[in-house]
N, C-alpha and C positions, 0 to 999 in steps of 0.2 A: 288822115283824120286830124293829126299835129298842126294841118295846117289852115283847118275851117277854125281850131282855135287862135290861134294865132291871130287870123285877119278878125276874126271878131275880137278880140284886144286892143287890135288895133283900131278899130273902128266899131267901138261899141255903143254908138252914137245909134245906127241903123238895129241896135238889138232893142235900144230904149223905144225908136218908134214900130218897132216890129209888135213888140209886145201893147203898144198904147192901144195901136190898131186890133190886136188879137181882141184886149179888154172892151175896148169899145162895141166890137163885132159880134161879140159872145154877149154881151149884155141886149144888147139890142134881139139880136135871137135867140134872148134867154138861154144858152144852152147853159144844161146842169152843172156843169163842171165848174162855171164862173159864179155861177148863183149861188150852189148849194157844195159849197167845199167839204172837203170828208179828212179823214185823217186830225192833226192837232187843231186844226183850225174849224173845226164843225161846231162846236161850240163855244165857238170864240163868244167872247164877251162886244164886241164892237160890233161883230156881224148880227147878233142875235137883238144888241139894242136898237142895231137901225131898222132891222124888222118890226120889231116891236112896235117903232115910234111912228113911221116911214112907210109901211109896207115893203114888199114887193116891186113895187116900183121907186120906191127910195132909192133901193138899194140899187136898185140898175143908174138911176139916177148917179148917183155917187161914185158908181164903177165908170162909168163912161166920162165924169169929171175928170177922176185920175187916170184915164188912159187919154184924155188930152191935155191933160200936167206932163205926162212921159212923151208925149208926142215934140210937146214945145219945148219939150226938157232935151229932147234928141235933136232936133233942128236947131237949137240954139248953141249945143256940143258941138254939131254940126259947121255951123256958120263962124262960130268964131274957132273953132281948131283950120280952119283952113285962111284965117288971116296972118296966122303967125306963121 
């Protein structure tokens, strides 16, 4: 187990785009978990205004931005960790 942590340390480049994709995929087929978070964050103040303003599809809207902000964010980790 020591050592799936480790390589993902070492290359946590592929955890940025693992999860952009997860964001993206769960938005798109709205599943609950990405939509409608439970625990501290269920009545977040951010999530509840973009509902508010936004709908439902705002919100997926905005989710699937930032899961390719982490996508570009992990390929560009990516790209340049392997020039030096």
């Amino acid at each position: 187990m020591e050592n799936i942590f480790e390589y993902l340390k070492a290359h946590f480049e592929f955890v940025l785009i693992g999860f952009g994709l997860l964001e993206i995929i769960g938005s798109i087929l709205r599943w609950s978990w990405i939509l409608e978070p439970s625990g501290k964050m269920k009545n977040s103040f951010i999530c509840s205004a973009i509902m508010d303003k936004w709908g439902e599809n705002g919100l997926r809207a905005i989710n699937i931005f930032f899961g390719i902000i982490l996508i570009i964010c992990g390929v560009l980790f990516l790209i340049l960790g392997n020039r030096g």
